[in-house]
C-alpha positions as CSV (number, residue, x, y, z in Angstrom):
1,X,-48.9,154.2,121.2
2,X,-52.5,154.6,121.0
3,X,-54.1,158.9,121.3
4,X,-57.1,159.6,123.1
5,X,-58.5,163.0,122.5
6,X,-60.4,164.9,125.2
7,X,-62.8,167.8,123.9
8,X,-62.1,171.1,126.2
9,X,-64.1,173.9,123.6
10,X,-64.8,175.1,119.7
11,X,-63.3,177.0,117.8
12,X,-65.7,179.8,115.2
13,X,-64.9,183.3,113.1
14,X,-65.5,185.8,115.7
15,X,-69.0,187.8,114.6
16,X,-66.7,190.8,112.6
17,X,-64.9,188.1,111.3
18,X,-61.5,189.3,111.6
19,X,-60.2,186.8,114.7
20,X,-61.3,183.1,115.8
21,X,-63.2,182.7,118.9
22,X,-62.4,180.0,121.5
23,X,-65.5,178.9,123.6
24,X,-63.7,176.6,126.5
25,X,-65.5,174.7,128.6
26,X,-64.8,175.7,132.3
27,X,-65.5,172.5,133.8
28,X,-63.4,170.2,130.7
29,X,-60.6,173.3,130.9
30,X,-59.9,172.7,135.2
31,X,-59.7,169.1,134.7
32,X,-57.1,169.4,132.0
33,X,-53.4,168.2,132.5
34,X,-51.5,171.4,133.0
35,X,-47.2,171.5,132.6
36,X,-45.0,173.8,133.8
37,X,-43.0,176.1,131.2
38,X,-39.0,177.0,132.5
39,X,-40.6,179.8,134.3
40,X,-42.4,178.0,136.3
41,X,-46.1,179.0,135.4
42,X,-48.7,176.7,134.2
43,X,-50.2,176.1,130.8
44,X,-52.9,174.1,129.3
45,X,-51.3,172.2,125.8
46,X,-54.7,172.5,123.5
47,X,-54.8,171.1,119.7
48,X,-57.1,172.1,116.9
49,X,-57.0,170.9,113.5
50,X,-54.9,173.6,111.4
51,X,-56.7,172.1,107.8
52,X,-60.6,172.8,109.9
53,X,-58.9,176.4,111.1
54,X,-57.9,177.0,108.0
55,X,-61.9,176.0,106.6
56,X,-63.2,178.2,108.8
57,X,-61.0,181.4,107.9
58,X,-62.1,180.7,104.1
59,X,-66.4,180.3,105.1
60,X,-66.2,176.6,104.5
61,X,-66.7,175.9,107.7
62,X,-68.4,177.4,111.3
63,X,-66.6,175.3,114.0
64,X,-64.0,172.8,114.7
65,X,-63.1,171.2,118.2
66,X,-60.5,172.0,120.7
67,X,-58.9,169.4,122.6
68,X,-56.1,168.0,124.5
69,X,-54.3,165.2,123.5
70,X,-53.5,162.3,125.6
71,X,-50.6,158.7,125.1
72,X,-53.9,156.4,125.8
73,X,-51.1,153.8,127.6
74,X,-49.6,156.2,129.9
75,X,-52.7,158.7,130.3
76,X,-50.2,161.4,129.5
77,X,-50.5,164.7,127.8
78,X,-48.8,164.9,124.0
């Protein structure tokens, strides 16, 4: 099994510093492959990199990417 990544957004501190701030891409974010949960609603499966999160809470880093995660040979979400 191969993984292609998409990009959808970043990830940054917020300004005060005390949350992390998701910039999505509207476009990249409607085009994304949605799943139902049990209750019926639908959700968006995003990935970023919890080493690069972890960076950015410490100031060792500004920004890491957000993306969704795709089996390459079946074009399917992970």
């Amino acid at each position: 099994m191969t993984t292609k990544s998409q990009l959808v957004g970043y990830v940054r501190k917020s300004k005060s510093g005390g949350a992390l701030n998701l910039s999505i891409d509207a476009e990249a974010f409607a085009k994304a492959e949605k799943f139902a949960g049990k209750d019926g609603r639908q959700f968006v499966s995003l990935i970023a990199n919890a080493d690069k999160i972890s960076q950015i809470l410490q100031g060792a880093r500004e920004v890491t990417s957000l993306c969704q995660l795709f089996d390459n040979d079946t074009q399917s979400r992970i």
